[in-house]
Each structure stands twice: as structure tokens, then as C-alpha cells.
C-alpha positions as a Python dict, from the first residue, in 0.01 Angstrom:
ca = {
    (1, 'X'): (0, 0, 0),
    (2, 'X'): (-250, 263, -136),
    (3, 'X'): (-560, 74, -34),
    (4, 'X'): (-700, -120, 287),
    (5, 'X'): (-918, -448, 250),
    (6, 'X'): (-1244, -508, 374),
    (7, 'X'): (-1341, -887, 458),
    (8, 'X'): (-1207, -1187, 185),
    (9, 'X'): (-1356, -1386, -119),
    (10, 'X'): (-1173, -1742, -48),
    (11, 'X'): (-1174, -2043, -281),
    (12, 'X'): (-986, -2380, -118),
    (13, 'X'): (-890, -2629, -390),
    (14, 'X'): (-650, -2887, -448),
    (15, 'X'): (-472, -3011, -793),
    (16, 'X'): (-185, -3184, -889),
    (17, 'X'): (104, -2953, -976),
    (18, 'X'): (81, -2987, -1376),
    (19, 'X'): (-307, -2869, -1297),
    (20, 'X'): (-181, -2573, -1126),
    (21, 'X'): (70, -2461, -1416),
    (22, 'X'): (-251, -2497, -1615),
    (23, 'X'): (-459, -2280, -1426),
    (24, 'X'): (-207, -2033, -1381),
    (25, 'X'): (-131, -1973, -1719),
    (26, 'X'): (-38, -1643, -1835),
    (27, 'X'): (-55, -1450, -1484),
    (28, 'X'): (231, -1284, -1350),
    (29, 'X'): (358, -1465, -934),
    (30, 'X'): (443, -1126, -721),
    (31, 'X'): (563, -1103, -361),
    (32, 'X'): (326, -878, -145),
    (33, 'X'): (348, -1001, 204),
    (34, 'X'): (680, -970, 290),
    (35, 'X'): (1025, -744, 179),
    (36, 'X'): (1210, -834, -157),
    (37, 'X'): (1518, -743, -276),
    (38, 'X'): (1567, -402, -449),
    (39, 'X'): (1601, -502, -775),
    (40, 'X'): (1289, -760, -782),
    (41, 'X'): (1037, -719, -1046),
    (42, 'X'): (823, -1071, -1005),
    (43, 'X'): (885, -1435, -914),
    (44, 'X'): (1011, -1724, -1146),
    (45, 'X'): (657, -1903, -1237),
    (46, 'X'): (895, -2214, -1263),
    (47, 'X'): (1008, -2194, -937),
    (48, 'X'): (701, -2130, -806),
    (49, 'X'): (527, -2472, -953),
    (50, 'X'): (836, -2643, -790),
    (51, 'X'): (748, -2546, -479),
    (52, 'X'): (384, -2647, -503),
    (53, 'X'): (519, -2964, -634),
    (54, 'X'): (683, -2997, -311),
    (55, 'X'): (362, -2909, -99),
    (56, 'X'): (217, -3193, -316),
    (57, 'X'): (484, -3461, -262),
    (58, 'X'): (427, -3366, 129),
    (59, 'X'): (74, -3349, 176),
    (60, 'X'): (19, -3669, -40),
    (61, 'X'): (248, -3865, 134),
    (62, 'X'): (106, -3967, 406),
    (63, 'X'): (329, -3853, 631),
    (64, 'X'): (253, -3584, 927),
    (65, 'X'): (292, -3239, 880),
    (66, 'X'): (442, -3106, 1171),
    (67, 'X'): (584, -2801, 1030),
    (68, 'X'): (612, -2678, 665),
    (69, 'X'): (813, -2359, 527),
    (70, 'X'): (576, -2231, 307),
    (71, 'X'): (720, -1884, 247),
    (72, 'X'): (742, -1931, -161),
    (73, 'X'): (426, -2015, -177),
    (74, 'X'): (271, -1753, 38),
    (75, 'X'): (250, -1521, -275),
    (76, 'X'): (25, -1345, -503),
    (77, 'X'): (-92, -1345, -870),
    (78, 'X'): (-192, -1049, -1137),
    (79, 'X'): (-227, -924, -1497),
    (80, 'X'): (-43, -612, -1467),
    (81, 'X'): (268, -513, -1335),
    (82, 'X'): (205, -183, -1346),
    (83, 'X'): (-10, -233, -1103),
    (84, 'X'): (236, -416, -869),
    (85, 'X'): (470, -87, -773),
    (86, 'X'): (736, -114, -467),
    (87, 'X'): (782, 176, -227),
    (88, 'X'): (1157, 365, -241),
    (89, 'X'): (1433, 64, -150),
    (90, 'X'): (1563, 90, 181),
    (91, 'X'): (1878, -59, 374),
    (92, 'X'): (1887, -319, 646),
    (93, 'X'): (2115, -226, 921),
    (94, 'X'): (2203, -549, 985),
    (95, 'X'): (2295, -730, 703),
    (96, 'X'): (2397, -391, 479),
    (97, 'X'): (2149, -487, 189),
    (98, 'X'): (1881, -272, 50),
    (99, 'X'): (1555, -368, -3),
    (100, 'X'): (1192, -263, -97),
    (101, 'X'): (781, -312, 33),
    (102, 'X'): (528, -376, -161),
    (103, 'X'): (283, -19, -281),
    (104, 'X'): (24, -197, -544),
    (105, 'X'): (-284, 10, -647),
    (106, 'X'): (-503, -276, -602),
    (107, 'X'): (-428, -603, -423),
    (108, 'X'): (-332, -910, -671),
    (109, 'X'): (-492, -1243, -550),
    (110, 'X'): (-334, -1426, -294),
    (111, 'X'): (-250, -1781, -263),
    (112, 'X'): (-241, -1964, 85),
    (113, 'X'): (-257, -2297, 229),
    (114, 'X'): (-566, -2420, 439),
    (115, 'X'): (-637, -2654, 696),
    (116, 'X'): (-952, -2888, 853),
    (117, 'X'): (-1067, -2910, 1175),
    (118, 'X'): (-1258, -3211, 1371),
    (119, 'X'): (-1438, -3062, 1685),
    (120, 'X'): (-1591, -3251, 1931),
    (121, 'X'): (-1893, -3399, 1743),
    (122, 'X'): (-1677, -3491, 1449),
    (123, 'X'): (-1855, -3199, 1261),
    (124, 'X'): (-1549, -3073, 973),
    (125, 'X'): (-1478, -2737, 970),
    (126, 'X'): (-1297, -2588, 689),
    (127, 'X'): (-1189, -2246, 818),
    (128, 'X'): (-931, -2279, 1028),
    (129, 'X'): (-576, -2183, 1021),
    (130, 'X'): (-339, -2405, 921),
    (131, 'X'): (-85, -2266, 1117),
    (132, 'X'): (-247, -2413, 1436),
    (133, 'X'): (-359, -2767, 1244),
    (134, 'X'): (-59, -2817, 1033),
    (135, 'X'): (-148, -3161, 1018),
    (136, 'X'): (-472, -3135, 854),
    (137, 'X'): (-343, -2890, 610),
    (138, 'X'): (-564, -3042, 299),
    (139, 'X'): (-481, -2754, 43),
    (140, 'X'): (-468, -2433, -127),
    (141, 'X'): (-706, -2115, -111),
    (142, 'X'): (-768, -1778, -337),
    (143, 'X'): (-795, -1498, -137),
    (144, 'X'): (-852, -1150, -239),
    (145, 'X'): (-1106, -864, -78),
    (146, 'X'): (-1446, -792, -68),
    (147, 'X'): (-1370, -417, -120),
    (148, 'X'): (-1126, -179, -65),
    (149, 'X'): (-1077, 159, 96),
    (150, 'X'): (-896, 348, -110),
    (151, 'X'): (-612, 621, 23),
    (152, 'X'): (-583, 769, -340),
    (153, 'X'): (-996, 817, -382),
    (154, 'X'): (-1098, 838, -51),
    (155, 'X'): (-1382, 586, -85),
    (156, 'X'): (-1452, 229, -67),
    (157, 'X'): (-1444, 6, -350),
    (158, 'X'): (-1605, -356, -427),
    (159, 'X'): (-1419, -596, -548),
    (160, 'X'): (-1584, -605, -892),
    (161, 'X'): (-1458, -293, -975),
    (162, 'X'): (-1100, -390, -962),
    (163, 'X'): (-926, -533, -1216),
    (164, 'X'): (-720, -838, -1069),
    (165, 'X'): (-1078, -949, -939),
    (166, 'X'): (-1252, -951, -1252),
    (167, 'X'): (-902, -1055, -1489),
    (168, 'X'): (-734, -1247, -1240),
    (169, 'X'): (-912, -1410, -959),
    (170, 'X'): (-1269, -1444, -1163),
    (171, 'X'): (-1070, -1639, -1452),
    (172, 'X'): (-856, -1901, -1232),
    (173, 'X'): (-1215, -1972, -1057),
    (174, 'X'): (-1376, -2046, -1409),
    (175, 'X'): (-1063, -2267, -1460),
    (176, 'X'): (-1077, -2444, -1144),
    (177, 'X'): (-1466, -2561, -1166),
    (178, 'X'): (-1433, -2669, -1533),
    (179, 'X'): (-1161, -2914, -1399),
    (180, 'X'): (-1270, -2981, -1060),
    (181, 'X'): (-1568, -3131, -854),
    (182, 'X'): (-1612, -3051, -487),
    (183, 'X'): (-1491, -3292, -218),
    (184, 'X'): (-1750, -3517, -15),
    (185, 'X'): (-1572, -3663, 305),
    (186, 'X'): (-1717, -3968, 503),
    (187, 'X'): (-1616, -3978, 872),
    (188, 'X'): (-1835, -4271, 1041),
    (189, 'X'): (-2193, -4172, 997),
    (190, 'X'): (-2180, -3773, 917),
    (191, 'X'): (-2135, -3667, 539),
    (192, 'X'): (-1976, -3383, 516),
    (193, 'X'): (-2029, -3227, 154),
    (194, 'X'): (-1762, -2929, 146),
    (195, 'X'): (-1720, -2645, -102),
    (196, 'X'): (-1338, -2738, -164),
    (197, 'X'): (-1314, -2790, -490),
    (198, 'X'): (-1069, -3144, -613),
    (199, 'X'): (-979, -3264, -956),
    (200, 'X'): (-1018, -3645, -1008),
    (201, 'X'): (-663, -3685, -983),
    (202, 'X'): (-615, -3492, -649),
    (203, 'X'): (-889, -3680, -540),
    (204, 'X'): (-672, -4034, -574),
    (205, 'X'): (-370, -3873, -505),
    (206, 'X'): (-503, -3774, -114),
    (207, 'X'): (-653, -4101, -31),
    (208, 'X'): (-345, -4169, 161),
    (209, 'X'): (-257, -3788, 316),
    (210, 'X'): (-260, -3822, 692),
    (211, 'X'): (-605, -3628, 730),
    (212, 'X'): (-737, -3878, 569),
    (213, 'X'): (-619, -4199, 693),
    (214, 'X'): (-573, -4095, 1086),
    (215, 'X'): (-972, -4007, 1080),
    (216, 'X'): (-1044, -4317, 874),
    (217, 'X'): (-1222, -4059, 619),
    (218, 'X'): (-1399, -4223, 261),
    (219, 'X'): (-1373, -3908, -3),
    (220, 'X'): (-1533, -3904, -307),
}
């Protein structure tokens, strides 16, 4: 990695898988967060709108999400795959395979999961991890920096400067708001009007997601 981020743009939304493969369109899915195999260049876009499909089925359900393996979609998105380099491939002593790390010039947008949070006077808070509330995992996020510090320059760098910000993350946010509307959630007496953004479909889809039923929530 040539760069090192300084505090996140975020933008939690939630849409039904077709949605998704809509607002994706034309972007390239590449791993960043974790080792790939030597020869990897990027990641099927097919495969990855399975797996959201999968999320979807889950968090729709009803059911309890007690834990999820979430590793495919725990990925990132960009223009330019020249952009998206991988350090020298190295061996694994253990299994005798040879893989390589991620060395991008600029970070691509992530894509992550998040969850909400009751606290004691039923206030909703939106920013915490879903790791520790898998249950009230309610969607997706964008994430990508606020600036860089870049190793190559020697200086920092805002966001807007960078390409995957401006052709990447700027773009799927247009996308999302002309489909989507942001959630209101009921619970008893407090309104809580939230930033997440929800297409009308979503929006039907979730009335029966644990979150929702378990805190007897109205959403709209």
C-alpha cells in the first residue's frame, strides 16, 4: 500500500440484489483487505451479486443472525486496474502456495456491512460494528477516506483529488439517492429519522428482518 488513510466518508444503504447489479454497473470488484492468489487480477462481478443475494435472503428473513461469513463481500470497487497493483507473490509455508498483497496507488471504495444499536433510552444508533450486533446487522456501507498520506509524494491528499472518489464512490452515491429514500424507524414514541438510505422495495422486503420485528419497529 503506497498511501495511509485519514478518517472515512461512509454511506449505509440497503437494496435488493438486482438494485445492486444496477448500481454497480461498469466498476471493476477487487480484493484489498486480505491475500489473493498469485495469479488474481479482480473478482467475478457475478459472483459477487450472488453473495449479496445471499446477505439479502438472510437479513430479510427474519431469522437471527448469529454469525455470518461475509468474507466475499468484504471487498472493494474501482475504475482502473491500473490502479489496483499487487506487491511481488510470495509462498505460504504451510500450505506450499504462493500468493500476493494488495499495493494500490489510491484506495478503491470499500463495501461493508453495518449494524444498529438500541441503548438504554431506546435512542438508535447507527455506528456500530456489526461484528459485536450481528443481529441488528440492517445493511451495507461505502467507505473510502477523507484523505490520504501519500508514501510516493510525501504529502496528504483529500479525497477529492483522487480518482476512485470522484469516478467511483461519487457516482454509486448519485445512483443510490436517485433510487432510494432514507429510512424513518418508529420504536414506541421516539422517531428516529436516519441517514440510511432504502429503496421502496428494500423497504417491504425488511418489514420482517429480526431488527425489526424483535423491537416492534414501524419503518417507512
Amino acid at each position: 500500500m503506497k498511501y495511509y488513510p485519514k478518517g472515512w466518508h461512509t454511506y449505509k444503504f440497503l437494496v435488493t440484489p438486482q438494485e445492486l447489479k444496477d448500481i454497480l454497473r461498469g466498476f471493476h470488484i477487487v480484493i484489498y483487505n486480505r491475500r489473493v492468489p498469485a495469479d488474481y487480477i479482480e473478482s467475478n462481478f457475478a459472483n459477487f451479486v450472488r453473495d449479496y443475494e445471499s446477505f439479502y435472503r438472510l437479513l430479510t428473513s427474519g431469522e437471527k443472525i448469529e454469525h455470518i461469513v461475509i468474507d466475499n463481500l468484504l471487498t472493494g470497487f474501482s475504475n482502473n486496474l491500473s490502479k489496483c497493483a499487487y506487491k511481488v507473490p510470495f509462498q505460504d509455508s504451510n500450505d506450499g502456495l504462493w500468493y500476493k498483497t494488495e499495493d494500490f496507488i489510491e484506495p478503491c471504495v470499500g463495501f461493508n456491512l453495518f449494524a444498529f444499536y438500541l441503548d438504554e433510552e431506546h435512542k438508535l444508533q447507527t455506528k456500530f460494528s456489526y461484528i459485536n450486533f450481528p443481529e441488528n446487522i440492517m445493511g451495507v456501507q461505502l467507505e473510502y477516506p477523507k484523505k490520504i498520506y501519500s508514501i510516493e509524494e510525501n504529502r496528504e491528499i483529500l479525497c477529492n483529488e483522487l480518482e476512485n472518489y470522484n469516478d467511483v464512490y461519487q457516482v454509486v452515491v448519485e445512483r443510490i439517492k436517485q433510487l432510494c429514500r432514507n429510512l424513518t424507524i418508529t420504536i414506541g414514541e421516539n422517531v428516529h429519522r436516519t441517514k440510511v438510505k432504502i429503496s421502496p422495495t428494500a423497504l417491504k422486503d425488511i418489514e420482517g428482518s429480526h431488527f425489526i420485528k424483535v423491537n416492534n419497529c414501524i419503518i417507512k
